[in-house]
DRENDO-1510 file (C-alpha; in Angstrom, 1 decimal, always signed):
<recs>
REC; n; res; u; v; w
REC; 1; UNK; -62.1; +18.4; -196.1 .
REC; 2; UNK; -59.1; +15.6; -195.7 .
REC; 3; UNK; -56.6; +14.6; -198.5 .
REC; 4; UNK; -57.5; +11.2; -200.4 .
REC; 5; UNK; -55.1; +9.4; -202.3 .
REC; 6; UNK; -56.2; +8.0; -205.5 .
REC; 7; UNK; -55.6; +5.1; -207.3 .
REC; 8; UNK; -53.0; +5.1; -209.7 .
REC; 9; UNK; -54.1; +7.2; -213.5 .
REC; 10; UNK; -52.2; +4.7; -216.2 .
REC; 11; UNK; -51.7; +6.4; -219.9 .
REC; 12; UNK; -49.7; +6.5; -222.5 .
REC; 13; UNK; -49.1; +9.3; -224.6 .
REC; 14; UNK; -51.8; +11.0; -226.6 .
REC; 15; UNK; -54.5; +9.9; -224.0 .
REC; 16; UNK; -56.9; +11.9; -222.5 .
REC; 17; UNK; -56.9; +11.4; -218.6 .
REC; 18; UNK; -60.4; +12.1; -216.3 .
REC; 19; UNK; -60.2; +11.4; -212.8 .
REC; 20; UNK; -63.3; +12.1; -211.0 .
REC; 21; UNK; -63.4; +12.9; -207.2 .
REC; 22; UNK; -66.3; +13.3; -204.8 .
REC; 23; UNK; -64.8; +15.8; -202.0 .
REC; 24; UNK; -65.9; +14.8; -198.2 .
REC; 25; UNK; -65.1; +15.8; -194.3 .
REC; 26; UNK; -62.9; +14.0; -192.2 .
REC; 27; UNK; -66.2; +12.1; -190.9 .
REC; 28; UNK; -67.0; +11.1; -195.2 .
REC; 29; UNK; -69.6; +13.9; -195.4 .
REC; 30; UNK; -69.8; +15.4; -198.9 .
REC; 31; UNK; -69.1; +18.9; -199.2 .
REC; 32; UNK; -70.4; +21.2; -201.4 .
REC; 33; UNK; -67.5; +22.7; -203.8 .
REC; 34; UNK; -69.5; +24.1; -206.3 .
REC; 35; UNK; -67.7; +27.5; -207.3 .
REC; 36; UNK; -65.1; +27.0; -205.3 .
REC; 37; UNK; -61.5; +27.9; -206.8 .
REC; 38; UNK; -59.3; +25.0; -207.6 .
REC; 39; UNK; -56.0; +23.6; -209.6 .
REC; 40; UNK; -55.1; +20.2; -210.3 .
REC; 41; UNK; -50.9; +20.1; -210.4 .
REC; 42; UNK; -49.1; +17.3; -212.0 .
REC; 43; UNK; -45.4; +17.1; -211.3 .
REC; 44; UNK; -42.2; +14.9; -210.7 .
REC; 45; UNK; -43.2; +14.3; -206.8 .
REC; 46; UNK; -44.6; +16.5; -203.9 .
REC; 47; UNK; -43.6; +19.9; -203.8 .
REC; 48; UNK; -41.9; +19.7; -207.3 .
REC; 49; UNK; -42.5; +22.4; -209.7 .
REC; 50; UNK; -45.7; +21.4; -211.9 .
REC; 51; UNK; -45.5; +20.2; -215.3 .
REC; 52; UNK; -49.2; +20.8; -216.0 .
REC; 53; UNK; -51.5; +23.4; -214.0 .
REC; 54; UNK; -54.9; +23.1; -214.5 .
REC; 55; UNK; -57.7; +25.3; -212.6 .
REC; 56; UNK; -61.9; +25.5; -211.9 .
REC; 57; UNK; -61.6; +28.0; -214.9 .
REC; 58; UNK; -60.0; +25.4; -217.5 .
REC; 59; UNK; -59.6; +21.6; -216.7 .
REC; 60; UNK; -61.6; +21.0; -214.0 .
REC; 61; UNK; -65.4; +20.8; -213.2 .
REC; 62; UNK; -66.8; +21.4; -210.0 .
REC; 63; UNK; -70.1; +20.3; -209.5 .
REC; 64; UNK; -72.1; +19.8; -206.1 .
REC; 65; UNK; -69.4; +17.1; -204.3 .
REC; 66; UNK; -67.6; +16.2; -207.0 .
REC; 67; UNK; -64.2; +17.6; -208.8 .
REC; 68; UNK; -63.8; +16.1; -212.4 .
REC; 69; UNK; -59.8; +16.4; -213.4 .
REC; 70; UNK; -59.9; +16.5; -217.4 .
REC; 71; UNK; -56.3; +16.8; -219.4 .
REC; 72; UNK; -54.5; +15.0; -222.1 .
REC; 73; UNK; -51.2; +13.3; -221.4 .
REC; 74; UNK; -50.0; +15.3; -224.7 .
REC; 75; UNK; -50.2; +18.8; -221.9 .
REC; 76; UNK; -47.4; +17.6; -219.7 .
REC; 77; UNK; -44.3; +18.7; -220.4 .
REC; 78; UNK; -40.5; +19.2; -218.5 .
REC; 79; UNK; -39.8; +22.5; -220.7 .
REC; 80; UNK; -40.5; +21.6; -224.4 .
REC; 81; UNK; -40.6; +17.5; -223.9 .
REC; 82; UNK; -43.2; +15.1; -222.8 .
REC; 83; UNK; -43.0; +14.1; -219.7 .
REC; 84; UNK; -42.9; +9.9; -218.9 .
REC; 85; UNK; -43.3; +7.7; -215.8 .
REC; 86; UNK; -44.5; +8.2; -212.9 .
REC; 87; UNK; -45.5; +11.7; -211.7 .
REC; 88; UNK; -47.2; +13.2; -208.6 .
REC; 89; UNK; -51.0; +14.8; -209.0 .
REC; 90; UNK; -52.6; +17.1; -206.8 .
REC; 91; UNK; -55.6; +18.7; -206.5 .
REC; 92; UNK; -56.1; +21.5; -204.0 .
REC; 93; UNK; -59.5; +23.4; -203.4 .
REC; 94; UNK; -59.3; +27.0; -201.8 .
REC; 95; UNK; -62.4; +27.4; -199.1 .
REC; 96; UNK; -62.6; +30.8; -196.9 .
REC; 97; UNK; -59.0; +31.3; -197.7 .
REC; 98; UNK; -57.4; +28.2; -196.9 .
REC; 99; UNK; -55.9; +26.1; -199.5 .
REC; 100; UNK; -56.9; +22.5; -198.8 .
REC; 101; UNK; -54.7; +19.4; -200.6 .
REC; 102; UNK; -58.6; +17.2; -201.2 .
REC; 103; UNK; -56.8; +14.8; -203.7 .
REC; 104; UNK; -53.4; +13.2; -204.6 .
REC; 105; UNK; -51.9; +10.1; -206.3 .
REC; 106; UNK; -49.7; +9.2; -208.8 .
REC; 107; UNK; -50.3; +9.4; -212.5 .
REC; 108; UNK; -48.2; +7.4; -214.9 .
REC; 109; UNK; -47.1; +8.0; -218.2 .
REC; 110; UNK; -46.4; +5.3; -220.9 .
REC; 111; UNK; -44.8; +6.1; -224.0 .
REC; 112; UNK; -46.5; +5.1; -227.2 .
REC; 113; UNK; -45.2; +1.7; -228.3 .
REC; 114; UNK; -45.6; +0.4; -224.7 .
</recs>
């Protein structure tokens, strides 16, 4: 599996956000993920402590090649307060003990009356 980078997410506040993935090899073969662990992690920027966690077990669907990434904008928070502007999402699939980054991109955050 490589990484992709996906196009940039745009919502405001309130929205619900699905990003749908199809997962492929270096050579654009899809590959089965299909009850496979995985976590979706949205943060400042790469590396940054996440703001939102989601896993295979609640916020994402893997089925055959595809990874579907569903949250709402309302579930990312810095402590008690809603995260705006840009932020950093990643989406990582564990396979025979290796974690593997399959997905990232950034997701942007608008408040309300934008």
């Amino acid at each position: 599996m490589y990484t992709t980078i996906f196009a940039q997410e745009v919502a405001k506040v309130g929205e619900q956000v699905c990003i749908t993935f199809t997962i492929k090899d270096n050579s654009g073969i899809a590959v089965l993920v299909t009850g496979l662990p995985a976590s979706f992690k949205i943060s400042r920027r790469a590396g940054g402590a996440a703001f939102l966690s989601l896993t295979d077990i609640a916020g994402i669907t893997l089925s055959g090649s595809t990874a579907v990434v569903l949250f709402n904008t309302n579930q990312v928070l810095v402590g008690a307060v809603q995260a705006l502007g840009d932020l950093f999402g990643q989406l990582s699939i564990t396979k025979a003990g290796n974690t593997l980054y399959v997905a990232e991109g950034i997701i942007t955050i608008l408040p309300v009356n934008s």
